[in-house]
N, CA, C and O atoms as a Tinker XYZ file with bonds, in Angstrom:
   364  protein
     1  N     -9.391000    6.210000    9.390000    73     2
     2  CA    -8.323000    5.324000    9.000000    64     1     3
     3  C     -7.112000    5.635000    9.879000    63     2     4     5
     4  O     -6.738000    6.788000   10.092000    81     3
     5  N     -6.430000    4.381000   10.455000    73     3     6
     6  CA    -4.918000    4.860000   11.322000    64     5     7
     7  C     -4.021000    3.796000   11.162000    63     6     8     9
     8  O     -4.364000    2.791000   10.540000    81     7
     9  N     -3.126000    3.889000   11.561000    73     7    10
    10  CA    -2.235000    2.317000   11.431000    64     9    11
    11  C     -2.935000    0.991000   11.720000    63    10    12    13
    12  O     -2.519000    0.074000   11.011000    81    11
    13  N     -3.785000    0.700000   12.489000    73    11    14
    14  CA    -3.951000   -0.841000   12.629000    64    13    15
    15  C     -5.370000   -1.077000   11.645000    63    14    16    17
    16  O     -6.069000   -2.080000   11.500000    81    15
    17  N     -5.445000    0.006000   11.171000    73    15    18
    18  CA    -7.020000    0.020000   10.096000    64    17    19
    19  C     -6.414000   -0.003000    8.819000    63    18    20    21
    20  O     -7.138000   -0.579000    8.006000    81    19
    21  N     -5.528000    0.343000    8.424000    73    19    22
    22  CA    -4.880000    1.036000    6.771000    64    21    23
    23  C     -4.916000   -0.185000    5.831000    63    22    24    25
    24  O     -5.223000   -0.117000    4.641000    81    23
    25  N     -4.648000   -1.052000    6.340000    73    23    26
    26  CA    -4.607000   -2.695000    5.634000    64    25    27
    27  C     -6.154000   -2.867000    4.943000    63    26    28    29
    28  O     -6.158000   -2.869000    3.712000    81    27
    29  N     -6.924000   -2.951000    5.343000    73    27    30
    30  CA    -8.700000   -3.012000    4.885000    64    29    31
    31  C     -9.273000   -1.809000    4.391000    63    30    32    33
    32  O    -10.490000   -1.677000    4.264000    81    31
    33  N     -8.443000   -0.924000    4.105000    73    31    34
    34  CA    -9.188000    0.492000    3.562000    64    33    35
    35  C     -8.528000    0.506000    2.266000    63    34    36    37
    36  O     -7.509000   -0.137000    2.011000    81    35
    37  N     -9.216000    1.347000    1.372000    73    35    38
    38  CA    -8.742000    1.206000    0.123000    64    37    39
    39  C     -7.490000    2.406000   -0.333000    63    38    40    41
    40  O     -7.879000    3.573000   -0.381000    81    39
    41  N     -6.492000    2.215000   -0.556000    73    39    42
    42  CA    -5.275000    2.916000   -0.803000    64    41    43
    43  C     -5.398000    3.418000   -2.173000    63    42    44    45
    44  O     -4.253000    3.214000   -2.574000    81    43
    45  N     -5.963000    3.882000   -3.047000    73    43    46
    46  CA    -5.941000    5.030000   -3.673000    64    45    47
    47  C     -5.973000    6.171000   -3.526000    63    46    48    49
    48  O     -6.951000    6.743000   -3.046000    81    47
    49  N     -5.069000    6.673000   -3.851000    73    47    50
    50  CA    -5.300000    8.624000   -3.656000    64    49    51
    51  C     -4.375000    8.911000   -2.119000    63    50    52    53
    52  O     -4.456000    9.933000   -1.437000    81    51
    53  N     -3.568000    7.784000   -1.853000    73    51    54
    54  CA    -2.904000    7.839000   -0.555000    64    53    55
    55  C     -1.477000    8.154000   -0.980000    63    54    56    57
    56  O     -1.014000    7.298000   -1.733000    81    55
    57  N     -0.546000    9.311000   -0.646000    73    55    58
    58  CA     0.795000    9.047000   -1.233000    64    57    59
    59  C      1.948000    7.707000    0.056000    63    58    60    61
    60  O      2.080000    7.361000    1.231000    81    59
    61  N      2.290000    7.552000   -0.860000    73    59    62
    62  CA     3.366000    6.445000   -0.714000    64    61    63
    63  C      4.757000    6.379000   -0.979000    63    62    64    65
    64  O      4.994000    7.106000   -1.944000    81    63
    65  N      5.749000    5.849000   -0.564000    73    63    66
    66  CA     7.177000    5.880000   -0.628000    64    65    67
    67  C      7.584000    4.301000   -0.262000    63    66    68    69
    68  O      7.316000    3.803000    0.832000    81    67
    69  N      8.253000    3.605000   -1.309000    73    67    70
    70  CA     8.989000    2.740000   -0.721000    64    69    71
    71  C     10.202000    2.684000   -0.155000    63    70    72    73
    72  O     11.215000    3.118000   -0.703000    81    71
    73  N     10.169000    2.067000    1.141000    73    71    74
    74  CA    11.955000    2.520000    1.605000    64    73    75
    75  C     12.473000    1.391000    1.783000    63    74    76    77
    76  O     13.484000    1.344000    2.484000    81    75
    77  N     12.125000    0.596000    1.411000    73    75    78
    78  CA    12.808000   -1.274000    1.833000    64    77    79
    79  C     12.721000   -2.108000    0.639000    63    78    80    81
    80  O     11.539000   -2.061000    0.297000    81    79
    81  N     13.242000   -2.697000   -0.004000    73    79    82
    82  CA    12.733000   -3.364000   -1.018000    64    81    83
    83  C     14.116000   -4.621000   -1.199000    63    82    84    85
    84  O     15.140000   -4.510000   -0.525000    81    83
    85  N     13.951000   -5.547000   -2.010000    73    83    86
    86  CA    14.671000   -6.606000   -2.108000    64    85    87
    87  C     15.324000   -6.451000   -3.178000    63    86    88    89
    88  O     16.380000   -7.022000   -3.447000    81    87
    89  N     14.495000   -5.341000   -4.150000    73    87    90
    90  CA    15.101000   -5.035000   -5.640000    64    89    91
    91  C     15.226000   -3.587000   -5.041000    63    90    92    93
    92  O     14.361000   -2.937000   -4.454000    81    91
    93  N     16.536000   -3.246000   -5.340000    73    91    94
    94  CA    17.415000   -1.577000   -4.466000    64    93    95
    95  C     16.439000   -0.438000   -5.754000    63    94    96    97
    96  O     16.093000    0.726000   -5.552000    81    95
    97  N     16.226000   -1.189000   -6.899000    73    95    98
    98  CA    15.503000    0.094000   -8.119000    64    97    99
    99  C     14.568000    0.186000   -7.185000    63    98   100   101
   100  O     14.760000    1.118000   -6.404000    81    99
   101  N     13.475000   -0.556000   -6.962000    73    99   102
   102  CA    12.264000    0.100000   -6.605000    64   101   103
   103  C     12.165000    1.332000   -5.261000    63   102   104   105
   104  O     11.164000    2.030000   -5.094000    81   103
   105  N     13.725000    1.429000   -4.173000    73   103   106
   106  CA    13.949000    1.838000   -3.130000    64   105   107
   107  C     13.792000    3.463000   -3.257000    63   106   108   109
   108  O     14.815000    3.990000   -3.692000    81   107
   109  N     12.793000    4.300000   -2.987000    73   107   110
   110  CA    12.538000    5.749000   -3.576000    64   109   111
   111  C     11.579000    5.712000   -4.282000    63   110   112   113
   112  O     10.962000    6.700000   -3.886000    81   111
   113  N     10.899000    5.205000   -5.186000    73   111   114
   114  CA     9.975000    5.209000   -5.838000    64   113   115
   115  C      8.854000    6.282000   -5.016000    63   114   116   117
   116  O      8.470000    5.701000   -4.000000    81   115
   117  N      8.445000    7.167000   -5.097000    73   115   118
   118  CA     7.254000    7.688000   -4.345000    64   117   119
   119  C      6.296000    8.594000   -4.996000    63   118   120   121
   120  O      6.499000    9.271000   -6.004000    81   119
   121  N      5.271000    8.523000   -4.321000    73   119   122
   122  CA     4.508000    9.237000   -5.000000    64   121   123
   123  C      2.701000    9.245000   -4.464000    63   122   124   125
   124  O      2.400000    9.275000   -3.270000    81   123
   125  N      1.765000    9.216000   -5.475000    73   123   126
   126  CA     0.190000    8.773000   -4.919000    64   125   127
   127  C     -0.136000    7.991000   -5.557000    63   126   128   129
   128  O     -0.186000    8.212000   -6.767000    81   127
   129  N     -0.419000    7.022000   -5.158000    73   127   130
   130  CA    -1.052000    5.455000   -5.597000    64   129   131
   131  C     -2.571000    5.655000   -5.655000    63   130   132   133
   132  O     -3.490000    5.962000   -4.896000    81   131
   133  N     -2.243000    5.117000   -7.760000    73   131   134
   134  CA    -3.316000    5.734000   -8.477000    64   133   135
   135  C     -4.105000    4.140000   -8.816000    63   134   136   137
   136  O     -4.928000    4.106000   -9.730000    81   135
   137  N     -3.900000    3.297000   -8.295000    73   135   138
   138  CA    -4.074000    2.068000   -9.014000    64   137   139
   139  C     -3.725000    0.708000   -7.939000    63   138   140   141
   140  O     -2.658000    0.609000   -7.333000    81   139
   141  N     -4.626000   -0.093000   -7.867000    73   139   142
   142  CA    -3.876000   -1.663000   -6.998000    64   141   143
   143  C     -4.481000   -2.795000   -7.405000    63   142   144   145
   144  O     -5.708000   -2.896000   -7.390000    81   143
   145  N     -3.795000   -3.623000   -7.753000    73   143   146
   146  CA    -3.734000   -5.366000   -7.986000    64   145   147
   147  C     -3.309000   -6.546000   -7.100000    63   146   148   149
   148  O     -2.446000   -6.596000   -6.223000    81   147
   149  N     -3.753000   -7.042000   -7.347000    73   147   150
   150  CA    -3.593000   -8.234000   -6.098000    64   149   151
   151  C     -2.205000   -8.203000   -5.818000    63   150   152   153
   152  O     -2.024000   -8.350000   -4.609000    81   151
   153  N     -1.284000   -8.086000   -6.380000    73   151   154
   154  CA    -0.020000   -8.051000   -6.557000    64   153   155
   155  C      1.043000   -6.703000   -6.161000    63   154   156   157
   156  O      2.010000   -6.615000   -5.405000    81   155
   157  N      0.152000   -5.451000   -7.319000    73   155   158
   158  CA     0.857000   -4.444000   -7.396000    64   157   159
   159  C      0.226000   -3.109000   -6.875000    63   158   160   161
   160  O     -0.984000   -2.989000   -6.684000    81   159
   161  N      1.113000   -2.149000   -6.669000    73   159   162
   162  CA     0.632000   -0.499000   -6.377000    64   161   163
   163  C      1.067000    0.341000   -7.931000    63   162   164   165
   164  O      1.901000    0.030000   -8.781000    81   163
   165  N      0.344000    1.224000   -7.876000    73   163   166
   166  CA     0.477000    1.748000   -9.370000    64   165   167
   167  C      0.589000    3.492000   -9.034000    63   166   168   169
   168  O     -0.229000    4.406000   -9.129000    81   167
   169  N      2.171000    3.417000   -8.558000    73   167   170
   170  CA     2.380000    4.344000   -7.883000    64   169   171
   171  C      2.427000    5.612000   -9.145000    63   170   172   173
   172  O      2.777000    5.242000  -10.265000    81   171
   173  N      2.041000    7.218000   -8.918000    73   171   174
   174  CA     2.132000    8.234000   -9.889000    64   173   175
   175  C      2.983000    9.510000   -9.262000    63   174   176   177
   176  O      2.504000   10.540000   -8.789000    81   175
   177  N      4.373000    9.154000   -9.390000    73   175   178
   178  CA     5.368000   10.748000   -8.882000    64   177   179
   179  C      6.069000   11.065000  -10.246000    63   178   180   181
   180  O      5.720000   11.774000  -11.189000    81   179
   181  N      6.986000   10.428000  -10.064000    73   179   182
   182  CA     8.352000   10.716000  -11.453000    64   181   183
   183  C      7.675000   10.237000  -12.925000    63   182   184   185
   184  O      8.614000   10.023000  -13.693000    81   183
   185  N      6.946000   10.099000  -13.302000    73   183   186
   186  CA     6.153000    8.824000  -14.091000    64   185   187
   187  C      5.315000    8.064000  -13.374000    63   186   188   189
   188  O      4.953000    8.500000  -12.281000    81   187
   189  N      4.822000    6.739000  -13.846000    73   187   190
   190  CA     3.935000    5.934000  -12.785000    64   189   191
   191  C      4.706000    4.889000  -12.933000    63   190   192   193
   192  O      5.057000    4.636000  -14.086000    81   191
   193  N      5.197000    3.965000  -11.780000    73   191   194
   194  CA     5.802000    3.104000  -11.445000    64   193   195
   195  C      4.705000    1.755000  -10.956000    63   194   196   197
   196  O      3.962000    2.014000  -10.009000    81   195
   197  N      4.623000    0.618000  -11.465000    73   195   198
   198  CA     4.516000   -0.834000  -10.477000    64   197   199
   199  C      4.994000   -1.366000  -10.048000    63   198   200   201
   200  O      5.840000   -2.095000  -10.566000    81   199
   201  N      4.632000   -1.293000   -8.407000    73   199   202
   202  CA     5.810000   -1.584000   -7.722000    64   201   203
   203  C      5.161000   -2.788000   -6.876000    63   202   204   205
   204  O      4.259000   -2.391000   -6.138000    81   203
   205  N      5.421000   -4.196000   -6.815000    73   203   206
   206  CA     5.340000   -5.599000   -6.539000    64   205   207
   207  C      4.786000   -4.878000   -5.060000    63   206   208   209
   208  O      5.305000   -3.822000   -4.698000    81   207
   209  N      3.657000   -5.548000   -4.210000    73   207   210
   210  CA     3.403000   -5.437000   -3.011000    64   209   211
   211  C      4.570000   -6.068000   -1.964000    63   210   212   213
   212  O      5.214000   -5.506000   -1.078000    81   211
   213  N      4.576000   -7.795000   -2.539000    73   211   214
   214  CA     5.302000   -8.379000   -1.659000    64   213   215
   215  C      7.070000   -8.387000   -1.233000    63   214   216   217
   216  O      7.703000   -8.905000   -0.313000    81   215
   217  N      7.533000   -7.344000   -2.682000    73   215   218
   218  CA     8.775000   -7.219000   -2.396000    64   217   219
   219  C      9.145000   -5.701000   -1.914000    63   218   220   221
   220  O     10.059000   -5.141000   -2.519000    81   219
   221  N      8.388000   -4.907000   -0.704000    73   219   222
   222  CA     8.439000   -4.069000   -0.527000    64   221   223
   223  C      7.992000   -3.769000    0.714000    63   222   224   225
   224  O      7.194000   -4.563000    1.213000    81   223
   225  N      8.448000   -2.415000    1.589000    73   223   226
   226  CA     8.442000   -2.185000    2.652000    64   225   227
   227  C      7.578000   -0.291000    1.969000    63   226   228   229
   228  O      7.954000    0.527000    1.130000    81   227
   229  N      6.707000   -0.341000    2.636000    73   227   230
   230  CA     6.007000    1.428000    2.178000    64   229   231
   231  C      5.726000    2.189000    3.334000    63   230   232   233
   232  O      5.347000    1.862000    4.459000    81   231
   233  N      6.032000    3.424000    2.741000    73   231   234
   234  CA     5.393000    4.287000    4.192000    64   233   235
   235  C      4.542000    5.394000    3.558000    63   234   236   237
   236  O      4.941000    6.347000    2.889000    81   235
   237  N      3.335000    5.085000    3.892000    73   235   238
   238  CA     2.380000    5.719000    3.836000    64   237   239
   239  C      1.556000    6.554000    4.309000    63   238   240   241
   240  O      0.895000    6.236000    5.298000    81   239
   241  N      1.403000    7.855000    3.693000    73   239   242
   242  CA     0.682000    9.214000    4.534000    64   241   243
   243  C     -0.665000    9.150000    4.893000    63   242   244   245
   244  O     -1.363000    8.566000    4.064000    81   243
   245  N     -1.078000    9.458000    5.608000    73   243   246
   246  CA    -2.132000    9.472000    5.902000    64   245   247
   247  C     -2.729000   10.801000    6.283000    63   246   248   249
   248  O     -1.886000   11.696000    6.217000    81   247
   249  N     -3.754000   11.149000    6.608000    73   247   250
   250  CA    -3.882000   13.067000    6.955000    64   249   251
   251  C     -3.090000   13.318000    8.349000    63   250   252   253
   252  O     -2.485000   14.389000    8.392000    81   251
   253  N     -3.018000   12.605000    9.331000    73   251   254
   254  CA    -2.545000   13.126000   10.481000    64   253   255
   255  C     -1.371000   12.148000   11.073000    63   254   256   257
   256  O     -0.950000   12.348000   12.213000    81   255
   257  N     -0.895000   11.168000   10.328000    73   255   258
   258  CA     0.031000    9.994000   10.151000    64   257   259
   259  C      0.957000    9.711000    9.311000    63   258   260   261
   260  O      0.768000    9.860000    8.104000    81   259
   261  N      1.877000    9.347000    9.711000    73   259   262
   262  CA     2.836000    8.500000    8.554000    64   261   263
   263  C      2.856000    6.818000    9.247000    63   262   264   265
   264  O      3.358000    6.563000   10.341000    81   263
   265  N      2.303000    5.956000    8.489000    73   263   266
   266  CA     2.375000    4.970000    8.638000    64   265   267
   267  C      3.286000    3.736000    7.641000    63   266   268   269
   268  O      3.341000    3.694000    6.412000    81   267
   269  N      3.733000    3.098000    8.319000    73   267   270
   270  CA     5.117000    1.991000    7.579000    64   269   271
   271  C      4.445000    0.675000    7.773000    63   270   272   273
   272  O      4.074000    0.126000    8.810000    81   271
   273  N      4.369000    0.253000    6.367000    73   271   274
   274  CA     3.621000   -0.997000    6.333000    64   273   275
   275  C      4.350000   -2.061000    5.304000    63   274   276   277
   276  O      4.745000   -1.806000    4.166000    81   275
   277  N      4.413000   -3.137000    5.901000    73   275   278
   278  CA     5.201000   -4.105000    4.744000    64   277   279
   279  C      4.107000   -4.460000    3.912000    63   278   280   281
   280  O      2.924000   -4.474000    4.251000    81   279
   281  N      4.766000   -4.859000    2.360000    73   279   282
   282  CA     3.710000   -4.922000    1.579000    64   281   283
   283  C      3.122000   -6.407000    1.836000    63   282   284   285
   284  O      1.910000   -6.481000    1.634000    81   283
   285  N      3.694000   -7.484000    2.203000    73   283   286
   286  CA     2.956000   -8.286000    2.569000    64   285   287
   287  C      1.357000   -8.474000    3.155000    63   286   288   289
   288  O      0.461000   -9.151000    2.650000    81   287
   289  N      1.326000   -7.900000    4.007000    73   287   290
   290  CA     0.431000   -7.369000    4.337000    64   289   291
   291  C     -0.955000   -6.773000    3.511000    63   290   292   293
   292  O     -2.128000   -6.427000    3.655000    81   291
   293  N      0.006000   -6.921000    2.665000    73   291   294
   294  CA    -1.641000   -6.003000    1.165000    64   293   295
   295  C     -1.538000   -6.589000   -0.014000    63   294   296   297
   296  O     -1.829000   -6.192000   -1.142000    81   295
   297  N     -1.094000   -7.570000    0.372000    73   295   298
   298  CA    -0.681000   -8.794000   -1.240000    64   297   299
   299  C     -2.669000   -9.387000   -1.144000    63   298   300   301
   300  O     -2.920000   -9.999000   -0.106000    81   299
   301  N     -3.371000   -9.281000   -1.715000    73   299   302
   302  CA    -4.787000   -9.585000   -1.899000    64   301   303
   303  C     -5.272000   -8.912000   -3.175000    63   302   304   305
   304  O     -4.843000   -7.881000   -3.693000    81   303
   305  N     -6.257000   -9.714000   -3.571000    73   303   306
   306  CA    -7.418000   -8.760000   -4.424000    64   305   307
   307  C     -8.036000   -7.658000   -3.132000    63   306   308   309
   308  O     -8.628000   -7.979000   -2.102000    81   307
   309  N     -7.528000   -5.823000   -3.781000    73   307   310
   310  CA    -8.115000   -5.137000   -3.150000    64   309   311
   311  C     -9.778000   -4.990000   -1.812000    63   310   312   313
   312  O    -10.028000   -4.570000   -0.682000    81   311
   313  N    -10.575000   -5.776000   -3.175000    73   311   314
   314  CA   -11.918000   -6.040000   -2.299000    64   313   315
   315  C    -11.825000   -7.123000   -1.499000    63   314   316   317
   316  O    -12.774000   -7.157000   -0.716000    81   315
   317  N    -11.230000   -7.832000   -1.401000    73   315   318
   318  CA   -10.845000   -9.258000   -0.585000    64   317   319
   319  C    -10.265000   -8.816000    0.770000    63   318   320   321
   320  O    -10.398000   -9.102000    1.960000    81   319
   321  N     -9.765000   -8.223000    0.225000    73   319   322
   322  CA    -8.411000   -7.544000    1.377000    64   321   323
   323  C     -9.125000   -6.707000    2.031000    63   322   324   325
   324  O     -9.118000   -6.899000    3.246000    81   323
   325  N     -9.935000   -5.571000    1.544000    73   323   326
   326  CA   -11.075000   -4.872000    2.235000    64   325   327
   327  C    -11.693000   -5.561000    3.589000    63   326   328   329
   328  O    -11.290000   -5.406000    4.742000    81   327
   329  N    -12.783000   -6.364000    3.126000    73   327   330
   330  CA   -13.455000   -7.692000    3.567000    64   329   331
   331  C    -12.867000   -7.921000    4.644000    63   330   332   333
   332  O    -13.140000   -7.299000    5.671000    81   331
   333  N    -11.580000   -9.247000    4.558000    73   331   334
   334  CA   -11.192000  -10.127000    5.411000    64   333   335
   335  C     -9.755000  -10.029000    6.330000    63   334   336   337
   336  O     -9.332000  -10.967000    7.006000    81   335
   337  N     -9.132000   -8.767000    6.218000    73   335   338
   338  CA    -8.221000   -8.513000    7.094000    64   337   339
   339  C     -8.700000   -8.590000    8.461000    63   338   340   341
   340  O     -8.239000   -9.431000    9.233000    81   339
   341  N     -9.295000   -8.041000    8.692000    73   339   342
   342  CA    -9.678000   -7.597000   10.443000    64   341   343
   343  C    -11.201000   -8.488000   10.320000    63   342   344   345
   344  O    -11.751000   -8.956000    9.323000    81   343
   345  N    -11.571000   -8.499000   11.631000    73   343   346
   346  CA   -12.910000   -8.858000   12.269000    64   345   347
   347  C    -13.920000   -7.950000   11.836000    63   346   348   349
   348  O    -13.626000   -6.835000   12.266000    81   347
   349  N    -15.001000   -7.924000   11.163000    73   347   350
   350  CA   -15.739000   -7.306000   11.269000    64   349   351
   351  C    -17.163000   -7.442000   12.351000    63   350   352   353
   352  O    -17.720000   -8.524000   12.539000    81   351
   353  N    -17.487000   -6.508000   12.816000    73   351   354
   354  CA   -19.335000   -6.772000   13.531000    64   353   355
   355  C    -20.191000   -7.276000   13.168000    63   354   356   357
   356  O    -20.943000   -8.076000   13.724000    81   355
   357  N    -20.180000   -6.676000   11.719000    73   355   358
   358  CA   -21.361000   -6.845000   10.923000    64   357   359
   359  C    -21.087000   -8.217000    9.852000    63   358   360   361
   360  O    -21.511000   -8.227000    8.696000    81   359
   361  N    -20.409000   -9.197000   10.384000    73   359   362
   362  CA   -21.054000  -10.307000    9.583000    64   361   363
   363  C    -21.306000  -11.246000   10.352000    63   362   364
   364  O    -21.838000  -12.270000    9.923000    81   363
């Protein structure tokens, strides 16, 4: 998994931080995203927070990365989003 892959892989168990947001509450929120909906991240630091995909900017760890991804980008049903982001070979 690296930045131009992170979109089609499944983000549980990945920690996360939002640093951009349109609503200033959600701005800090961080933690490891225990949970995702077509919509939301079901972030677990301070408590567990849901935090809207599309009104948010995240930066996300990865083992050898920090990657910054707008949530746009991951507004899907998880398995959908898996699937049909990128090109695959094998279909």
């Amino acid at each position: 998994m690296n930045a131009q892959t992170l979109p089609r892989h499944e983000l549980a168990g990945l920690h996360a931080e939002v640093i951009e947001s349109s609503n200033a509450d959600l701005v800090g929120i961080e933690g490891d995203i225990v949970d995702e909906t077509m919509h939301t991240l079901l972030v677990a630091g301070d408590g567990t927070k849901q935090v809207p995909k599309a009104a948010a900017t995240f930066r996300v760890t990865l083992e050898d990365e920090t990657v910054i991804i707008e949530g746009e980008r991951l507004v899907a049903r998880p398995a959908r989003r898996t699937e049909l982001t990128t090109p695959h070979t094998w279909r």
